[in-house]
C-alpha positions in Angstrom: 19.5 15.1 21.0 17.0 13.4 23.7 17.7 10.1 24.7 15.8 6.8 23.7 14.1 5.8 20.7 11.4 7.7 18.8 9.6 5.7 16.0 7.4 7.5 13.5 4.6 5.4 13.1 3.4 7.1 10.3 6.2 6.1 8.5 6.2 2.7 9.5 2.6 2.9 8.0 3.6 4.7 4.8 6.2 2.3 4.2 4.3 -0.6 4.8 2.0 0.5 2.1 4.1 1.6 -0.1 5.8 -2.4 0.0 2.5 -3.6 -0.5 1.8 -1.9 -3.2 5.0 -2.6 -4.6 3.6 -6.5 -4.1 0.5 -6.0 -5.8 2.7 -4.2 -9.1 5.0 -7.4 -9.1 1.3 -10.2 -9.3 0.6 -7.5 -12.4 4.3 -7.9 -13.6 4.3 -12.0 -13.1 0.8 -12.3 -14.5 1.6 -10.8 -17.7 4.9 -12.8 -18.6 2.6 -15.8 -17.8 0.3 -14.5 -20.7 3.2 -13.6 -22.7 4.8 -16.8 -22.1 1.8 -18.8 -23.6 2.8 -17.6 -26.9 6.3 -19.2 -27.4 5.5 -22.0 -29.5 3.9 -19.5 -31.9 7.9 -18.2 -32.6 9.0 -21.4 -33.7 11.6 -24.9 -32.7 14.8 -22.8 -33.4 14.3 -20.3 -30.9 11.2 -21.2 -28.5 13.9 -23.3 -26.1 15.9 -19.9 -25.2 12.4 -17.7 -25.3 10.8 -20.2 -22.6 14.2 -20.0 -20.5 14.0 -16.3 -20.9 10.2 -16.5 -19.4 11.0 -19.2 -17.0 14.0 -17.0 -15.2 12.1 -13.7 -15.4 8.7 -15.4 -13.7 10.9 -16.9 -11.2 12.8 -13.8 -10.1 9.4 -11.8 -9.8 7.7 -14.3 -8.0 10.4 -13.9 -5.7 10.2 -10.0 -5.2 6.4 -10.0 -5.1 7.7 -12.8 -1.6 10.1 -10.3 -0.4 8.2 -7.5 -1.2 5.1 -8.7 0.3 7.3 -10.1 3.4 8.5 -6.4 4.1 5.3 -4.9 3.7 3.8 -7.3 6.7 7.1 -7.0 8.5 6.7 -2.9 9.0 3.1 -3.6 9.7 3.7 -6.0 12.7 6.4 -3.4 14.0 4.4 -0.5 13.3 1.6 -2.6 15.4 4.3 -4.1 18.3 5.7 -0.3 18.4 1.9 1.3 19.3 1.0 -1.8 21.6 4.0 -0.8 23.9 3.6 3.0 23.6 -0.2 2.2 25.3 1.3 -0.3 28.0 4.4 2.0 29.0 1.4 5.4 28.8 -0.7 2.9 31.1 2.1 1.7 33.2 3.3 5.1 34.1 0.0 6.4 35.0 -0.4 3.7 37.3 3.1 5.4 39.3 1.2 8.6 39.2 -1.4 9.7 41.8 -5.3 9.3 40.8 -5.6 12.8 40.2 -3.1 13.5 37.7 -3.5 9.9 35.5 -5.2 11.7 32.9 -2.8 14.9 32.4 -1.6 14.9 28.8 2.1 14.8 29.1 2.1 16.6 25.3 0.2 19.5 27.0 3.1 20.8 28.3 
């Protein structure tokens, strides 16, 4: 097992949109309990009170997925982008140690 850390940043990609679409599923999923929600008052006094609370808790709780999902999705984007930005400073960093001749040698060539 080599040392040090290798991150896939395809993965970190796939991930990413994979979270974001998540997101986008849960606006969908929130949208229509909104629409659904606007009907309550059409299933009468003796239930409408427990039907609202029902709509009120289940807009809540995917308001606050479509948050976390959403956060995650830009989360593995900003690590996916902080992860390639170093890659190209340590690449450029290193090939400033090397003589001018060899600073463009692939190292994967080998």
């Amino acid at each position: 097992m080599p040392n040090g850390l290798t991150v896939r940043l395809e993965a970190l990609d796939t991930s990413s949109t994979a979270w974001g679409d998540q997101a986008h599923i849960l606006v969908s999923a929130r949208s229509e309990m909104l629409w659904a929600s606007l009907s309550v008052d059409t299933l009468g006094t003796e239930v409408s009170a427990s039907v609202t609370a029902f709509f009120d808790d289940w807009i809540e709780a995917i308001a606050e997925l479509h948050g976390d999902a959403f956060e995650i999705s830009h989360t593995l984007h900003e690590t996916r982008t902080t992860y390639a930005a170093s890659d190209e400073n340590v690449k450029d960093a290193m090939a400033n140690l090397l003589p001018w001749s060899q600073r463009t040698l692939d190292p994967e060539a080998d």
